[in-house]
C-alpha positions, -999 to 999 in steps of 0.1 A, spaced: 647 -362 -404 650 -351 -365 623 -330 -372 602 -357 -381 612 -379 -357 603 -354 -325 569 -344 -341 561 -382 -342 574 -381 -306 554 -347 -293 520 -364 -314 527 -396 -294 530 -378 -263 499 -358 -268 478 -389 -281 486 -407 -249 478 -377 -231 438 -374 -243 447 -414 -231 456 -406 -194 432 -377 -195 403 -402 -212 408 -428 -182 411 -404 -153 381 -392 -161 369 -425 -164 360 -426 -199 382 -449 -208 397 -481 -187 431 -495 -198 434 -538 -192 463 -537 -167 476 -566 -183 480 -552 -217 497 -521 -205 521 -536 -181 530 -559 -210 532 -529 -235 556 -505 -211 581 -540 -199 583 -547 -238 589 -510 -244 618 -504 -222 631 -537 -241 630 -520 -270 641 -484 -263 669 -507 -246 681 -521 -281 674 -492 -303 700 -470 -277 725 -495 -276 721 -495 -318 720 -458 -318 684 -457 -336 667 -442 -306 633 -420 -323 608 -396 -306 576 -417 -307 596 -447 -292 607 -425 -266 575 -413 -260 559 -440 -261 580 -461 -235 572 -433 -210 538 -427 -218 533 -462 -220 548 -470 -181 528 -436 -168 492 -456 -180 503 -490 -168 512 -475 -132 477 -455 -132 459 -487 -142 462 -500 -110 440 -471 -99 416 -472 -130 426 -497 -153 402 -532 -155 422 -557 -134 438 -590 -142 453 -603 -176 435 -606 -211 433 -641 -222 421 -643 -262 396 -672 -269 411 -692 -298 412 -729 -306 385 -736 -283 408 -725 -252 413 -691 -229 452 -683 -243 470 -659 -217 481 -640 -247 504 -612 -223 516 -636 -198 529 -652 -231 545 -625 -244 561 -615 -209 574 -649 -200 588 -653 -241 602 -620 -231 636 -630 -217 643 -650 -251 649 -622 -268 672 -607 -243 693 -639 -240 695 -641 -278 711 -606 -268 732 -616 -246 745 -647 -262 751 -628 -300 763 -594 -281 738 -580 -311 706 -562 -295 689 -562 -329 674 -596 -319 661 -580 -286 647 -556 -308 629 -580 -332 615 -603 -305 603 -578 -289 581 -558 -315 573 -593 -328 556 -594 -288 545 -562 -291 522 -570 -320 514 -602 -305 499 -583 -273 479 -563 -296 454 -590 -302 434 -587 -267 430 -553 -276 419 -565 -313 385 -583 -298 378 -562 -272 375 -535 -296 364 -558 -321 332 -563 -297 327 -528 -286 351 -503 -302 334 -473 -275 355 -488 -250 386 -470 -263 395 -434 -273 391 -429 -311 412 -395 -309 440 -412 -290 444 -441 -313 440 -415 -343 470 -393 -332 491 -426 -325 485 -439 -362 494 -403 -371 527 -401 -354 531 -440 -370 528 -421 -408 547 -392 -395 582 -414 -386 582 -430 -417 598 -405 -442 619 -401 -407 638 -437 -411 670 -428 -414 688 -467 -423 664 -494 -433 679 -517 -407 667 -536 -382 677 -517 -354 662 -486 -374 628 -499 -390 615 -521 -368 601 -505 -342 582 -478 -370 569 -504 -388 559 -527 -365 538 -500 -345 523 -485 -377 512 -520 -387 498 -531 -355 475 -492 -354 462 -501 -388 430 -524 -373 426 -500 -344 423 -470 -365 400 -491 -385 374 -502 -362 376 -474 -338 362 -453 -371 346 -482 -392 338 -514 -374 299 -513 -359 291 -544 -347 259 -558 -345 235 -556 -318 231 -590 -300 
């Protein structure tokens, strides 16, 4: 099971890696937005999962992979914050997410039980995903389909890794794996149509 868990970690690592490598070069441009969200709702839940004693490698490498590529996107990245058209309106999706953010940790604090950290906090996670979703839903070139690969990889990797189905323990592997799931898809399947 450690075993497991650290190769999802080192495939994580090396996934985000072809990242950082992909957008210095300038291949690929991370939203600043989405990646600041993604590395403050990380450490939120690499927070929890220590304090529950569930800590994994791909969470581990992910929180520091994932701060590394919001710092450089202040260099590279495309600036300002993703908004996601729905309902007629512009909805700040990551501002959302990072101002719902402190819910989670008072639910914390008040219930001295960092599982519901833990659950808000995926449960943002995903929810930050779906800037990404149309972007790439438009024009799925924009990202790296090797990167993503290797992420859903490490995802599929952890699972047999899962040690107690509990929150604290399943969350964060399942929440990631689902949310990779329509990236892997349309960064191999999705063509959209010419306009």
């Amino acid at each position: 099971m450690q075993a497991l868990s650290f190769l999802s970690g080192a495939i994580l690592f090396g996934a985000n890696l072809i990242y950082i490598i992909s957008t210095i070069r300038g291949k690929t441009q991370p939203t600043r937005g989405s990646w600041i969200t993604w590395a403050i709702l990380d450490i939120a839940v690499v927070t929890g999962m220590y304090v529950q004693d569930a800590l994994n490698g791909q969470v581990i490498a992910g929180t520091v992979t994932s701060c590394i590529v919001a710092i450089m996107s202040f260099r590279w990245g495309k600036p300002g914050w993703s908004t996601l058209r729905m309902v007629g309106k512009d909805i700040p999706i990551e501002k959302i997410c990072l101002w719902t953010l402190p819910f989670g940790l008072m639910l914390w604090w008040f219930t001295r039980n960092a599982d519901w950290n833990i659950v808000v906090s995926n449960a943002l996670i995903a929810f930050a995903c779906l800037p990404t979703y149309a972007s790439m839903w438009e024009d799925p070139t924009r990202e790296n389909r090797s990167a993503w690969t290797l992420a859903f990889i490490s995802s599929l990797v952890l699972l047999p890794a899962i040690h107690a189905w509990t929150i604290a323990d399943a969350t964060q592997p399942l929440v990631w794996l689902v949310t990779l799931i329509p990236i892997v898809y349309m960064v191999w399947l999705h063509h959209p149509k010419p306009k």
